[in-house]
C-alpha positions, 0 to 999 in steps of 0.5 A: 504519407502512411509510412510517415503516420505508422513511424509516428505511431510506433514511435509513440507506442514505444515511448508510452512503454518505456515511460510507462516502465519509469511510473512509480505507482503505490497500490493498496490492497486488502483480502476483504471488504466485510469480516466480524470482531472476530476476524482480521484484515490484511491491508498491503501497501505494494510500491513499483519504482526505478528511484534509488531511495523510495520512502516508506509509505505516509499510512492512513490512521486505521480508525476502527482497527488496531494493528497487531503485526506487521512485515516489509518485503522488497524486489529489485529487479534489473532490466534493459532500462534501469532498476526496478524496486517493489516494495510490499508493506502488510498489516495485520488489522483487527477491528474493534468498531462494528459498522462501516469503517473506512480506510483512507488512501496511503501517501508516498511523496517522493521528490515533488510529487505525492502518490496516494492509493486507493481508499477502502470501505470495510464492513464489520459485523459483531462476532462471537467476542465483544471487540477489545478496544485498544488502550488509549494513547496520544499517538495515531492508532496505525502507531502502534504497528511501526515498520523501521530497519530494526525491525525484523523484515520477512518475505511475503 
């Protein structure tokens, strides 16, 4: 009877792992929660997945900042069970509210299901220099830090 219990255990401590190296998952990151006008932001976007086409990422709107570069890494790795992609996506951001400014969770959906981030709160605080308002546009702030295959792609 234990021998039976331990085959069942095992079995499923194996089939956890090899699923768990199936997930996609998107993680956001960012190198500080609290900065001044004068500062900028790093918010990274890292995307871990064995599909063959991964999406680029659906992006929060960045309300408060406004984007002034941008850089897409990816690693395909190979492994006993398949493909591995990880894909990194870094903005640079800078303010140009003072207070508390959120970031909302970024979005992948690939096939049926949407992956979704963490959401930040980030603290600024007014610098030296008055924050420049960006000019005002019809499109989403995060539009003007667009990522496409045109661009050039750099190694983070």
């Amino acid at each position: 009877m234990n021998n039976r219990y331990l085959f069942f255990v095992i079995a499923a401590i194996i089939f956890s792992t090899v699923t768990a190296f199936a997930e996609t998952t998107i993680k956001a990151e960012v190198n500080k929660t609290k900065l001044s006008t004068d500062e900028a932001l790093t918010y990274k976007i890292i995307i871990s997945s064995d599909e063959k086409n991964i999406p680029a990422p659906e992006l929060p709107k960045f309300t408060g900042f406004r984007g002034i570069s941008n850089a897409r890494s990816s690693t395909t790795s190979f492994a006993n069970k398949g493909i591995k992609r990880i894909l990194v996506y870094a903005y640079v951001l800078v303010p140009y509210s003072i207070g508390k400014l959120k970031i909302e969770p970024s979005k992948l959906k690939i096939g049926n299901k949407i992956y979704e981030s963490s959401a930040f709160e980030i603290e600024v605080l007014q610098g030296k220099n008055k924050p420049v308002m960006p000019p005002k546009t019809k499109s989403a702030p995060h539009k003007n830090i667009p990522l496409s295959s045109s661009e050039p792609q750099y190694t983070l």
